[in-house]
C-alpha positions in Angstrom: 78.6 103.6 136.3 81.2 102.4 138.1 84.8 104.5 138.5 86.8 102.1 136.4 83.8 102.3 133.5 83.5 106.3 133.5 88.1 106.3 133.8 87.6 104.0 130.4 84.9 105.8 128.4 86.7 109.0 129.9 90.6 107.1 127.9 88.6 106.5 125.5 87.1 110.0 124.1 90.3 111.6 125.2 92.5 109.2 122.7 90.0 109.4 119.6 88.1 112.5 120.2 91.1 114.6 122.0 92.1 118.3 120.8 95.5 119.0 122.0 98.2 119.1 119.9 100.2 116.2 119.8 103.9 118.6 119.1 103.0 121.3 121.7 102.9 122.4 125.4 99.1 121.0 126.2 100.2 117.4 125.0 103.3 117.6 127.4 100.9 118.5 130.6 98.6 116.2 130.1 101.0 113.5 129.9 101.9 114.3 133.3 98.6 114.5 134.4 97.9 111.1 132.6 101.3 109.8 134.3 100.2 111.3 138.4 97.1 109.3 137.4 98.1 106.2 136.2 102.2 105.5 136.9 101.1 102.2 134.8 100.5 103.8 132.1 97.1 102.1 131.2 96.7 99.6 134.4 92.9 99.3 133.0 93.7 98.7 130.0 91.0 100.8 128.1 93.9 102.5 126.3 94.9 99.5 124.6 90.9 99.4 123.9 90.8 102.9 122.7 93.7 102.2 120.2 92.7 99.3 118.9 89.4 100.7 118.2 91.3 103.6 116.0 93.0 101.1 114.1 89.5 99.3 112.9 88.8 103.2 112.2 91.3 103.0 110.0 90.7 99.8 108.5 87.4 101.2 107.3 89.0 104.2 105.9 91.1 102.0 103.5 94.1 101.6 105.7 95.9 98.5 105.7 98.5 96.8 108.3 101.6 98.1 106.6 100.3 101.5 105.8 99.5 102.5 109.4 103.3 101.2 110.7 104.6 103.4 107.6 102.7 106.4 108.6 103.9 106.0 112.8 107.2 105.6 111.5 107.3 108.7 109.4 105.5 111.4 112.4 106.7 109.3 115.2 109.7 107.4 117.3 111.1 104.3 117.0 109.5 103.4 120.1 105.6 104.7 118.9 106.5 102.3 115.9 106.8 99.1 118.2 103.7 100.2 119.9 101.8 100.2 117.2 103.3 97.1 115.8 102.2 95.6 118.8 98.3 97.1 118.6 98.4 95.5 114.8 99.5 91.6 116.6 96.4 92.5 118.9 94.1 93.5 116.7 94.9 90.2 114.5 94.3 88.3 117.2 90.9 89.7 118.2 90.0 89.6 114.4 91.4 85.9 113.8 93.2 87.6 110.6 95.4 84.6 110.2 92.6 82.3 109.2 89.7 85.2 108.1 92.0 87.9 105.8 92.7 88.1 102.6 96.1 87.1 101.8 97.9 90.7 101.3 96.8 91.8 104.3 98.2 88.4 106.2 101.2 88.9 104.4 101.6 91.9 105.4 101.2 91.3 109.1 103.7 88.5 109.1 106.6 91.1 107.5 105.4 93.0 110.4 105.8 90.1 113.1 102.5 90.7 113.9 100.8 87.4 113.4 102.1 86.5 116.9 100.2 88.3 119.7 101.7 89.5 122.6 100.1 90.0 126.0 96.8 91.4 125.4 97.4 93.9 128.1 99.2 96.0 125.3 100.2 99.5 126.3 100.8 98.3 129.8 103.2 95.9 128.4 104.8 98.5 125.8 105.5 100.6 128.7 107.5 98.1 130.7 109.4 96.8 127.9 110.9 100.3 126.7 111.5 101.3 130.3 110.6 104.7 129.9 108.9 107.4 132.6 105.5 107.6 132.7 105.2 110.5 131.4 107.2 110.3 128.4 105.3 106.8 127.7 102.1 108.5 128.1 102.8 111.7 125.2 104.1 108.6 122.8 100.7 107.5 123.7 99.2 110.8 123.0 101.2 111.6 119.8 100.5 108.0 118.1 96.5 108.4 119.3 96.8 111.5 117.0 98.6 110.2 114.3 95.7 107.4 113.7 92.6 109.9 114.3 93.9 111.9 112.1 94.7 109.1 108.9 92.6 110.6 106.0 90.2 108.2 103.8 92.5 106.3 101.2 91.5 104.2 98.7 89.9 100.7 99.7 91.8 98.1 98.3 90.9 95.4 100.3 87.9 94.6 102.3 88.7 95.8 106.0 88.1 92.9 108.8 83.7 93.9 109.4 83.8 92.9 105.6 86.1 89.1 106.4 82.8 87.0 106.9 82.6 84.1 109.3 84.4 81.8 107.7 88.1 81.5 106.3 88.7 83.1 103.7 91.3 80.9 101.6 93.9 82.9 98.8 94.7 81.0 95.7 97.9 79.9 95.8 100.5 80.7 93.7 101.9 78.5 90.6 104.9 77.1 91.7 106.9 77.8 88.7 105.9 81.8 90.2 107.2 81.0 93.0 110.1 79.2 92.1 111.4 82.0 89.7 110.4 85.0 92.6 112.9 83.1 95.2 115.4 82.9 92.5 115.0 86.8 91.7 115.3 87.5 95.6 117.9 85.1 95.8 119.9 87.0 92.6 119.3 90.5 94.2 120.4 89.7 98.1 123.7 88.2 96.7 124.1 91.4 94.5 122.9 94.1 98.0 125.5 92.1 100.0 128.8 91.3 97.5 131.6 94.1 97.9 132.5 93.8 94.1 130.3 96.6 91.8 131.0 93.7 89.2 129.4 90.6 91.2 126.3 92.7 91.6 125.8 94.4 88.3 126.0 90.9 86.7 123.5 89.2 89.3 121.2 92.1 89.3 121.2 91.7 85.6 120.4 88.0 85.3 117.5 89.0 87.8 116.1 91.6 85.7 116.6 89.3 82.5 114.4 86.9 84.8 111.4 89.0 85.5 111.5 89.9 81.6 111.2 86.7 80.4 108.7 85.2 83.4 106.2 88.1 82.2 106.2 87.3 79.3 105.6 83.7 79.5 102.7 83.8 81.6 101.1 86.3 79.1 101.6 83.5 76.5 100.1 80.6 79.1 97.2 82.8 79.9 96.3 83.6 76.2 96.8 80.4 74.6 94.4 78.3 78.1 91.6 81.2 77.3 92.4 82.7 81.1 91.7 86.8 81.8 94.3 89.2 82.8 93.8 89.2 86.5 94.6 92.9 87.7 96.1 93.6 90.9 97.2 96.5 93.6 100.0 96.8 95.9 101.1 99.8 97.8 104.6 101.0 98.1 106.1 103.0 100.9 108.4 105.7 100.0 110.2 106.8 103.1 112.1 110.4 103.2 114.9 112.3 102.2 113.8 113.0 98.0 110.1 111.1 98.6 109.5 112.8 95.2 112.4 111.9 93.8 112.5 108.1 94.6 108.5 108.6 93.5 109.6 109.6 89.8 112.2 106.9 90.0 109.5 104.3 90.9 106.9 105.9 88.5 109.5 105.6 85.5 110.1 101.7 86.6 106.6 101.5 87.1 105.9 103.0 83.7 108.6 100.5 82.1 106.4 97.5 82.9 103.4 98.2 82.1 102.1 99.1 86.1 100.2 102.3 86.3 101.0 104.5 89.7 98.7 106.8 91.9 100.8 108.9 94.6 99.2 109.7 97.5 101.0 113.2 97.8 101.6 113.7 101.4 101.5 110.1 103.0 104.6 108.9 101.2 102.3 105.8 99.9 102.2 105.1 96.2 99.9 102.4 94.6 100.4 100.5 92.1 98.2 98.6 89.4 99.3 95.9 87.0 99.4 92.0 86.5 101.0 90.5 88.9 104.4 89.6 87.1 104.9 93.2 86.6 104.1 94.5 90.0 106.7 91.8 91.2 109.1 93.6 89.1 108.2 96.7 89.9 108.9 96.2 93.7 112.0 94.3 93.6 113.6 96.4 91.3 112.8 99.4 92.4 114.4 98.3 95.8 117.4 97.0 94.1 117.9 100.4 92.1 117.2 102.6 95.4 120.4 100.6 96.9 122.2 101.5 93.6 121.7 104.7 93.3 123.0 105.2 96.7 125.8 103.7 95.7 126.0 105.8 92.8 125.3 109.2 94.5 128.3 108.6 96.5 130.4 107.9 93.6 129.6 110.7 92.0 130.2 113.1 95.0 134.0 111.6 95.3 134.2 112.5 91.4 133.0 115.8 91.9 135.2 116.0 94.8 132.4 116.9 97.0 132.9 116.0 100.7 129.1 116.1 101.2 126.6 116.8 98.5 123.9 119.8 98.9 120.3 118.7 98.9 119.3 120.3 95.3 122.2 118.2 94.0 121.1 115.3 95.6 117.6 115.8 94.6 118.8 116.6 91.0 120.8 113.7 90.9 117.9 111.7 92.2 116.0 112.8 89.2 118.1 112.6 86.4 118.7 109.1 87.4 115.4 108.5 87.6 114.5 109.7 83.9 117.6 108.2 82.3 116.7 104.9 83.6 113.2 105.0 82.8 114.5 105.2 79.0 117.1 102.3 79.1 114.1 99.9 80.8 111.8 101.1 78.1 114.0 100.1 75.6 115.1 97.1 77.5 111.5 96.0 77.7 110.9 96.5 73.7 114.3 94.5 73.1 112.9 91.5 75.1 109.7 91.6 74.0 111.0 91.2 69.9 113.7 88.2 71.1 110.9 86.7 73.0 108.3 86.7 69.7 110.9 85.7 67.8 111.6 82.6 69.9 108.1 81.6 70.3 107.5 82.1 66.5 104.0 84.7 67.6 103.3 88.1 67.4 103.2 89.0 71.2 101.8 92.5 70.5 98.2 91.9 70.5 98.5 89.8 73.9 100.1 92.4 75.4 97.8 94.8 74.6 95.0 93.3 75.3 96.8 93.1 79.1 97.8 96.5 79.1 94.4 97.8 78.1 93.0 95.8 81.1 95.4 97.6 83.6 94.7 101.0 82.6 90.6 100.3 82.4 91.2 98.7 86.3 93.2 101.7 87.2 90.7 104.1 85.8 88.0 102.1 87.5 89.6 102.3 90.5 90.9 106.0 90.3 88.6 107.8 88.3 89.5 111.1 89.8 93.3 110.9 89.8 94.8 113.6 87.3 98.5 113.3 85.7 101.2 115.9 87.0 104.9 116.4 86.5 107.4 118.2 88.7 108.5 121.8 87.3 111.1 122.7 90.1 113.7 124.0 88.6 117.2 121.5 89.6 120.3 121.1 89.8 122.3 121.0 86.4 125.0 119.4 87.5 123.8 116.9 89.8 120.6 116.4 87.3 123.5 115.4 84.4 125.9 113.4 86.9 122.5 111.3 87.5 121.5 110.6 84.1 125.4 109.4 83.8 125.3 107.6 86.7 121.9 105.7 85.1 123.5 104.5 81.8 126.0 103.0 84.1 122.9 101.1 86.5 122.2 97.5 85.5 118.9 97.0 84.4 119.3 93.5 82.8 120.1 93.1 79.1 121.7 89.8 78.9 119.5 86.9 78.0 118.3 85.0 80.8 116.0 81.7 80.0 114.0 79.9 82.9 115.1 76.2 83.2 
């Protein structure tokens, strides 16, 4: 075997197989080690090898492109996140995702910028770019080697690359009244995260969320009345820290609203969600758009309170309270639509609709046949817990009358 064979193989079982910890003194030494070894930081290039084989690990383990960058941005640095960024590009490229995965998963590499390799030579490249020592480039190394060994099994929600075939594999493409009416909701709810005047984006985030009411329902009615199925999809959501289990009742209780059923992966700050597609548009966008509201409302209601800086239990209450208050008003904002809807099409939308719903909840019992329902008890925050429910019959969550032209 020759020495730079045995130095890879050696990389290799270090990175996947390795036993130090990633947070403590051993990891620090044998960075320096690592760095008196190779200055480079992987002049072979069997560490790019070594991590690139973690990530097809991974893949198998139900992973998908955006779930791994989530999971190095939560334990790691900035800088571990471009790394592994960059590992994703690679691995795309040696996969040919572009043309062979589904289209999620290209999706998601493209919001990742990672449908454009860089050199192949990727550590060693990494390394240059950031400018770092050695030795500091070689315990980010260490730390993000451990971060992807240790990624539990997840659910498999789409097939991993071993699983692509030889062949492309072509998505259907969306309608393009879909797509029309999605770039008009993003369209709606960047004007409304960018205007200064609380007026200018109530109104526009309300004409968005009068939008995804009424597109729902419409392609429940076209789907019934050309004989088509309810097509039942997943998408995972990333829910980054401080409150994760706050923003997680916020998103279950939008979630909830439209008809999407949610599993939390306790832990990973990943939530999944399963619906029709209509609703798990809604879902996403406005529980974006109510996360940059509710910001804005939490520091409202700290200057009313005349609190310089909140404490964490009432920002968590707050957090809550919002969450449940606004789970009500898009429950009833849902039944309102649903009525003026009917009564405009002159039908009884109900048993369409249920016929949906009952096809989401078999998919996501199908899918999750072990998952168990579960409420926090913690006790909160009065005050904050109140000032958020407040603060939630003040969010817009669209009850003017939009129509689709």
């Amino acid at each position: 075997m020759s020495s730079r064979t045995a130095d890879d193989a050696w990389l290799h079982d270090l990175l996947l197989r390795g036993t130090w910890r990633a947070d403590g003194d051993d990891a620090s030494a044998l960075a320096a080690t690592l760095a008196a070894r190779d200055p480079l930081v992987d002049g072979s290039g069997g560490v790019t090898r070594a991590l690139v084989s973690a990530l097809a690990g991974a893949w198998e383990r139900g992973w998908q492109p955006a779930d791994v960058a989530h999971a190095v941005r939560r334990g790691g640095t900035v800088r571990a996140a471009r790394l592994v960024v960059a590992l994703v590009a690679e691995d795309a490229r040696r996969t040919d995702a572009a043309a062979r995965a589904p289209g999620p998963w290209v999706d998601q590499l493209r919001d990742l910028g990672a449908l454009t390799a860089g050199d192949p030579a990727v550590v060693a490249a990494w390394h240059r770019a950031e400018g770092r020592p050695a030795g500091e480039a070689w315990r980010e190394v260490l730390l993000l080697a451990t971060t992807l060994r240790r990624l539990a099994r997840i659910d498999q929600l789409l097939p991993p690359p071993s699983r692509w075939g030889s062949g492309a594999r072509r998505e259907a493409a969306a309608a393009p009244d879909d797509a029309r009416v999605l770039r008009r909701i993003r369209a709606l709810l960047a004007k409304a995260e960018s205007t200064e005047f609380p007026e200018e984006a109530e109104a526009l985030t309300a004409e968005a969320q009068e939008l995804m009411t009424r597109h729902a329902v419409d392609t429940a009615l076209l789907s019934d009345r050309l004989g088509g199925r309810s097509d039942v999809s997943t998408r995972r959501v990333h829910v980054d820290d401080p409150y994760v289990q706050a923003k997680v009742q916020l998103l279950g209780a939008v979630a909830e609203a439209n008809g999407v059923r949610l599993v939390w992966y306790r832990g990973l700050g990943i939530a999944t969600l399963v619906g029709l597609a209509a609703g798990l548009d809604a879902v996403e966008l406005l529980f974006t758009s109510l996360l940059l509201q509710i910001g804005q409302a939490l520091g409202a209601a700290e200057r009313a309170a005349g609190r310089r800086s909140a404490s964490r239990a009432f920002r968590r209450a707050f957090l809550l309270g919002y969450a449940g208050r606004i789970g009500e008003r898009l429950t009833s904002a849902r039944e309102r639509a649903t009525r003026e809807a009917a009564a405009d099409q002159g039908v009884d939308l109900l048993p369409v609709l249920r016929s949906r719903q009952v096809a989401v909840d078999d998919a996501s019992t199908e899918l999750f046949p072990r998952v168990r329902s579960s409420r926090s008890r913690s006790s909160v925050d009065s005050s904050g817990f109140r000032a958020g429910r407040a603060a939630a019959d003040s969010a817009d969550v669209g009850t003017r009358r939009a129509h689709l032209r």
